[in-house]
Backbone as CSV, one residue per row, in Angstrom:
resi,resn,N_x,N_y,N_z,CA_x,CA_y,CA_z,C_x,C_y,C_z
1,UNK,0.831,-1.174,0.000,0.000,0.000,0.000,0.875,1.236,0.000
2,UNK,1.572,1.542,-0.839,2.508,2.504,-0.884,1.606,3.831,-1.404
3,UNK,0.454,3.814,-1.458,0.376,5.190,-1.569,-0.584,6.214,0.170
4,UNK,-0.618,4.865,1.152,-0.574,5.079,2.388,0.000,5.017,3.626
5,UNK,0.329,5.541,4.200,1.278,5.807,5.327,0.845,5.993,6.549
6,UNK,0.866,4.937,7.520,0.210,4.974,8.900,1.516,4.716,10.305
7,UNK,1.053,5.549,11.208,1.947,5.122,12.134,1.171,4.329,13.260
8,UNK,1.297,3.584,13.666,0.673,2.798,15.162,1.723,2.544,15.962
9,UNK,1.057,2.755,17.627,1.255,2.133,18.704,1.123,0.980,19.294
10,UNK,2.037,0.068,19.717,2.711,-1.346,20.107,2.046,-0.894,21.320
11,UNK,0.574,-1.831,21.540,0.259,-2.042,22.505,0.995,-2.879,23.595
12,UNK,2.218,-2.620,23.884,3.098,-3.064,24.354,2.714,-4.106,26.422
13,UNK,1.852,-2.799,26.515,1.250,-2.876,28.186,0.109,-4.562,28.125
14,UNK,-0.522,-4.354,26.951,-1.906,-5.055,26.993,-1.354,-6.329,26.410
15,UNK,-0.370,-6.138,25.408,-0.105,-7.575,24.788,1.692,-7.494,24.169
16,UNK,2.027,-7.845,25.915,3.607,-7.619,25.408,4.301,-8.829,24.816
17,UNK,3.672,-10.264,24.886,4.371,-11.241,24.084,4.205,-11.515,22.539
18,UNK,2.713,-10.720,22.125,2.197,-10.536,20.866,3.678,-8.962,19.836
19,UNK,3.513,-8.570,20.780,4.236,-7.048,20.376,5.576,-7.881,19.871
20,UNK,6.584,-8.174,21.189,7.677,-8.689,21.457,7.980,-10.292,19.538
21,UNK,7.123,-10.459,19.894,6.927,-11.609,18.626,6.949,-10.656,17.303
22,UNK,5.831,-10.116,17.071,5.853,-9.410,15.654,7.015,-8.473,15.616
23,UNK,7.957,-7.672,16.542,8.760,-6.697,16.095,9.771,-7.247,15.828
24,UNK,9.561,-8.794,16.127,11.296,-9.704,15.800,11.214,-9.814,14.582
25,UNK,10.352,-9.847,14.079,10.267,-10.221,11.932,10.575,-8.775,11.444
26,UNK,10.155,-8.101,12.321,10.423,-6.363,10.960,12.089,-6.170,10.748
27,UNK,11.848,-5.889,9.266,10.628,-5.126,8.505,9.833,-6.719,8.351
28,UNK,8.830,-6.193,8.197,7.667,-7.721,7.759,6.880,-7.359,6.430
29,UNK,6.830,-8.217,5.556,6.238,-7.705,4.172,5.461,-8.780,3.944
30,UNK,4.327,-8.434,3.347,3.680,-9.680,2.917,2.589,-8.982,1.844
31,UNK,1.038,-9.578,1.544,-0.105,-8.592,0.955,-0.866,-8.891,1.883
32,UNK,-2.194,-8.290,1.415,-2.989,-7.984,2.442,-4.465,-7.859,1.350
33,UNK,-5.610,-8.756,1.847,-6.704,-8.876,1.145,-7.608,-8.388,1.393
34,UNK,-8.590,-7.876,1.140,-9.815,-7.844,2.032,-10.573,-9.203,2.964
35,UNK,-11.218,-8.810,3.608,-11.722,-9.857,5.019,-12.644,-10.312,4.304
36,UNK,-13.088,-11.641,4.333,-14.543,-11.787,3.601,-15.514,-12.059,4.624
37,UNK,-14.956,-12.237,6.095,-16.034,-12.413,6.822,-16.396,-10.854,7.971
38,UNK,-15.189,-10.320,7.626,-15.235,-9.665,9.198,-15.168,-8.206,8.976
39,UNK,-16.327,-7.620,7.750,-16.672,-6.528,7.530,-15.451,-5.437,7.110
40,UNK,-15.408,-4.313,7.791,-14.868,-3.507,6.832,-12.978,-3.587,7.581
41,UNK,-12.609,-4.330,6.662,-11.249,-4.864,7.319,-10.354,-5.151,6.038
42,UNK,-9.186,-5.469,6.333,-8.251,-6.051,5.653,-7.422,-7.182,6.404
43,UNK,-7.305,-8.271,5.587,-6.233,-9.345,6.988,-5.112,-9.694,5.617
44,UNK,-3.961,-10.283,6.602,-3.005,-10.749,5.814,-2.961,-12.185,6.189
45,UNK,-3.087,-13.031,5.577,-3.737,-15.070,5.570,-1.673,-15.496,6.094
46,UNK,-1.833,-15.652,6.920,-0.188,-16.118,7.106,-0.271,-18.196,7.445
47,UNK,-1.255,-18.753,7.118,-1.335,-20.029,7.060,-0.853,-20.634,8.539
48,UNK,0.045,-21.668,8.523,0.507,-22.009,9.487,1.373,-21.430,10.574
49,UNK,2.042,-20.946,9.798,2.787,-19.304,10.879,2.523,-19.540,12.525
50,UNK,3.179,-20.028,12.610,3.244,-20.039,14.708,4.127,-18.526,14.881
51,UNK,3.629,-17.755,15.823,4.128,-16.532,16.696,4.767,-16.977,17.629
52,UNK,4.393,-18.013,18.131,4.306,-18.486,19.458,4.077,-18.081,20.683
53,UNK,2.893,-17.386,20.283,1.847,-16.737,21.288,0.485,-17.185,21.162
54,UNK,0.151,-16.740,22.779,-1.452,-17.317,23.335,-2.308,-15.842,22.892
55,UNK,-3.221,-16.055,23.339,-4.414,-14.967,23.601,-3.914,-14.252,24.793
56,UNK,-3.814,-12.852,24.326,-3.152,-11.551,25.265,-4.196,-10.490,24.306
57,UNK,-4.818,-9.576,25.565,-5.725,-8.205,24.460,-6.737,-9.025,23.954
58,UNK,-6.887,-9.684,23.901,-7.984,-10.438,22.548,-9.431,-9.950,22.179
59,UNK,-9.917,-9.605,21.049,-10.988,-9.007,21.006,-11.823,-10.203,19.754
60,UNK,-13.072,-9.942,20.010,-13.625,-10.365,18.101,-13.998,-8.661,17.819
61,UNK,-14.138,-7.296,18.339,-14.747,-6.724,17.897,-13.716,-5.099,17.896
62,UNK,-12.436,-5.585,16.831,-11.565,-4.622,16.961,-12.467,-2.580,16.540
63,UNK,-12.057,-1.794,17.264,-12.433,-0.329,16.671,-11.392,-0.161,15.232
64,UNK,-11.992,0.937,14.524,-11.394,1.544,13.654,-9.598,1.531,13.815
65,UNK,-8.843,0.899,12.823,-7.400,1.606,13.281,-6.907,0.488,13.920
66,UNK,-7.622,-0.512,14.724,-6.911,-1.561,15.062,-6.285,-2.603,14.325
67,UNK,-5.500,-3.129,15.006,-4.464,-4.283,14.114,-4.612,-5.982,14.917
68,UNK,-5.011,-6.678,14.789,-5.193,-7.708,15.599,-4.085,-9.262,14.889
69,UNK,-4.115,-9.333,16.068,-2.863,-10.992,15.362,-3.796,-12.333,15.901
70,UNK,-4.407,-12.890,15.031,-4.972,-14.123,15.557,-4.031,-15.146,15.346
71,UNK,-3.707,-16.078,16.511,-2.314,-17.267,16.648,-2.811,-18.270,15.912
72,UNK,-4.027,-18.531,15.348,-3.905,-20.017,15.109,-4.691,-20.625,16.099
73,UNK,-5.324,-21.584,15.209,-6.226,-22.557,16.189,-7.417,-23.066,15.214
74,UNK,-8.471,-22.384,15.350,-9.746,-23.131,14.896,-9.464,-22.278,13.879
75,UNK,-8.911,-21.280,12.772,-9.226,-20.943,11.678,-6.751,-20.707,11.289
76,UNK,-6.788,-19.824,9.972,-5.562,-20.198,10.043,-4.707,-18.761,10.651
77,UNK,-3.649,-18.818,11.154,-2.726,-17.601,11.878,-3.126,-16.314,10.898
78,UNK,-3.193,-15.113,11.003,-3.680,-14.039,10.488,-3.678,-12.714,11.154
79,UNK,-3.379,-11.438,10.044,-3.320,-10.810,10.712,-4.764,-9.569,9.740
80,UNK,-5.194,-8.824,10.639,-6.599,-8.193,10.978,-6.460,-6.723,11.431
81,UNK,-6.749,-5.541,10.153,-6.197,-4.694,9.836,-8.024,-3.840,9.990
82,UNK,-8.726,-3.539,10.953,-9.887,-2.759,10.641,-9.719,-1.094,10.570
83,UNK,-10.636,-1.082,8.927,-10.714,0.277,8.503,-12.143,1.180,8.754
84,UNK,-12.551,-0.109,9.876,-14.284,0.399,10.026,-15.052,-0.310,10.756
85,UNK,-16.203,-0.935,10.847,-17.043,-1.735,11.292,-16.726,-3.167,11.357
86,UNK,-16.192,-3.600,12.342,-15.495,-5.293,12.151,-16.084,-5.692,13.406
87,UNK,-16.179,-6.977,13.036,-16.341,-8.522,13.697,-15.623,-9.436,12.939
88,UNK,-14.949,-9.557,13.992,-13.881,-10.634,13.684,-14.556,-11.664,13.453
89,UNK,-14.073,-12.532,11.701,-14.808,-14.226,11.958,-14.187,-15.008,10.951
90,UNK,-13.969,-16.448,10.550,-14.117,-16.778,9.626,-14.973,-18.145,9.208
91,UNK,-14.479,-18.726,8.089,-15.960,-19.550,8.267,-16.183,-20.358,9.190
92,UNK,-15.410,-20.709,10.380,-15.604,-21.244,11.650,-16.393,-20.460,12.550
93,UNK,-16.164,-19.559,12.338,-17.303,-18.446,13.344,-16.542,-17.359,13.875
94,UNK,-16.923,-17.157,15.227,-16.607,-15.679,15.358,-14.915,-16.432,15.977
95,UNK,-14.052,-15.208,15.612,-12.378,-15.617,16.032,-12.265,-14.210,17.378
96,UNK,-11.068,-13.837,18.093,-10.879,-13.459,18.647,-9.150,-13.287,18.459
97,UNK,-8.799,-12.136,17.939,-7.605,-11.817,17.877,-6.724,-10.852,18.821
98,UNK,-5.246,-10.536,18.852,-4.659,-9.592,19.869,-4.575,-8.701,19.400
99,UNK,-4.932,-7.737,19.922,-5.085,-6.405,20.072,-3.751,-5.487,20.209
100,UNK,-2.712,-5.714,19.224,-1.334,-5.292,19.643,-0.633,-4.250,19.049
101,UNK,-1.437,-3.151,17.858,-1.288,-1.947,17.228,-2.350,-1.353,17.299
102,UNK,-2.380,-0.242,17.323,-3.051,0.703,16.980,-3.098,2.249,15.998
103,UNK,-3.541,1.965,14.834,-3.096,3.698,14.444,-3.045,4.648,14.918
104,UNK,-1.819,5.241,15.229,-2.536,7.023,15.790,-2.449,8.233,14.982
105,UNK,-1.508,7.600,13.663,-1.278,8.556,12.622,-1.633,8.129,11.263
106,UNK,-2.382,9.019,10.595,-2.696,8.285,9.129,-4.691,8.019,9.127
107,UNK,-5.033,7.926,10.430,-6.747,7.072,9.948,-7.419,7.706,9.294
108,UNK,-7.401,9.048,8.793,-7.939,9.577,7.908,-7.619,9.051,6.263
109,UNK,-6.784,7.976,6.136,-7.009,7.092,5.225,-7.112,5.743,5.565
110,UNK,-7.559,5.621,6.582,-7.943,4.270,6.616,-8.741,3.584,5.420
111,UNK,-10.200,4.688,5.305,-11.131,4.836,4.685,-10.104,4.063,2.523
112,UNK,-9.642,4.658,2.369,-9.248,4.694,1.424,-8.415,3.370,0.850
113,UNK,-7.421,3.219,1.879,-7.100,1.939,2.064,-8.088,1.136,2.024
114,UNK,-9.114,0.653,2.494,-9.860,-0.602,2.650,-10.768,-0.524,1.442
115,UNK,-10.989,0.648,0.708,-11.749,0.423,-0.591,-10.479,0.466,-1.839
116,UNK,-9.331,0.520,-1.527,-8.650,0.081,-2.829,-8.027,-0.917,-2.456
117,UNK,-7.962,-1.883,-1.423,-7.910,-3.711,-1.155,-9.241,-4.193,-2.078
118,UNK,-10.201,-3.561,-1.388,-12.411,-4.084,-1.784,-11.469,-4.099,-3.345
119,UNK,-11.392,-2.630,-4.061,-11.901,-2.877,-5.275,-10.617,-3.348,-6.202
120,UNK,-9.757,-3.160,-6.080,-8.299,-3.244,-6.891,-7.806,-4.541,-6.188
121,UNK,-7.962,-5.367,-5.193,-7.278,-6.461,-4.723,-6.360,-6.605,-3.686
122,UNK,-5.467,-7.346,-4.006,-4.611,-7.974,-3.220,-3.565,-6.473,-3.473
123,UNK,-3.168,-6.347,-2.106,-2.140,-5.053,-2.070,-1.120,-5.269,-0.908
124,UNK,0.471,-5.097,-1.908,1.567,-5.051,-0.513,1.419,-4.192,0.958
125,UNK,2.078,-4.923,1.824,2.080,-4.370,2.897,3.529,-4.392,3.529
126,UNK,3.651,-3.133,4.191,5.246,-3.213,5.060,4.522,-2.617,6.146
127,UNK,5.158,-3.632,6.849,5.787,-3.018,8.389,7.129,-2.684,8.935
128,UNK,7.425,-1.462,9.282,8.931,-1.300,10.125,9.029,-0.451,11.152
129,UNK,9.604,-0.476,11.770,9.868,0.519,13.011,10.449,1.872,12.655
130,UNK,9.813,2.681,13.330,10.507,4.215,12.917,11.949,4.315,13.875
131,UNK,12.493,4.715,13.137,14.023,5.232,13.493,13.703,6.270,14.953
């Protein structure tokens, strides 16, 4: 998604083994699809992917701007990018992911982002730490 630029906060307090796990891969690159179950979202499908983390933060019903890491279990490891109205689910039912970013810079394109995943597709994603 290079023509958007977001900064988030490492819910570090609420889900420090989720945090601690994902900042060991950055930079982290992968794409990122739209959700087909869990409304106005984007997730990135990481298959078998062990974090090797439990449920820390866990929500099914992330706000705007949130970033959620589901570990694996009854559906496959994933990560859960809401640009709006979400419930977390997939075709197993409702999931419950960690709650371990948050945007605080940029959500005024959230909006934009999640309708050019909807309509244009599959779109890169980076993550890295600011200097």
């Amino acid at each position: 998604m290079a023509s958007q630029v977001f900064v988030a906060k490492l819910e570090v307090e609420k889900a420090p083994k989720t945090c601690a796990a994902f900042t060991s891969l950055l930079p982290f690159r992968n794409q990122t699809i739209h959700s087909r179950w869990s409304g106005e979202a984007i997730w990135v499908p990481l298959g078998d992917y062990q974090f090797g983390v439990d449920f820390e933060n866990h929500t099914c019903y992330p706000s705007r701007g949130d970033i959620l890491l589901y570990p694996g279990g009854h559906s496959e490891t994933e990560l859960l990018f809401a640009y709006g109205s979400s419930s977390f689910a997939s075709k197993m039912g409702a999931l419950a992911g960690n709650h371990f970013l948050t945007i605080v810079e940029g959500r005024e394109q959230l909006d934009d982002m999640g309708k050019l995943v909807l309509w244009k597709g599959a779109q890169p994603i980076l993550f890295e730490a600011l200097d």
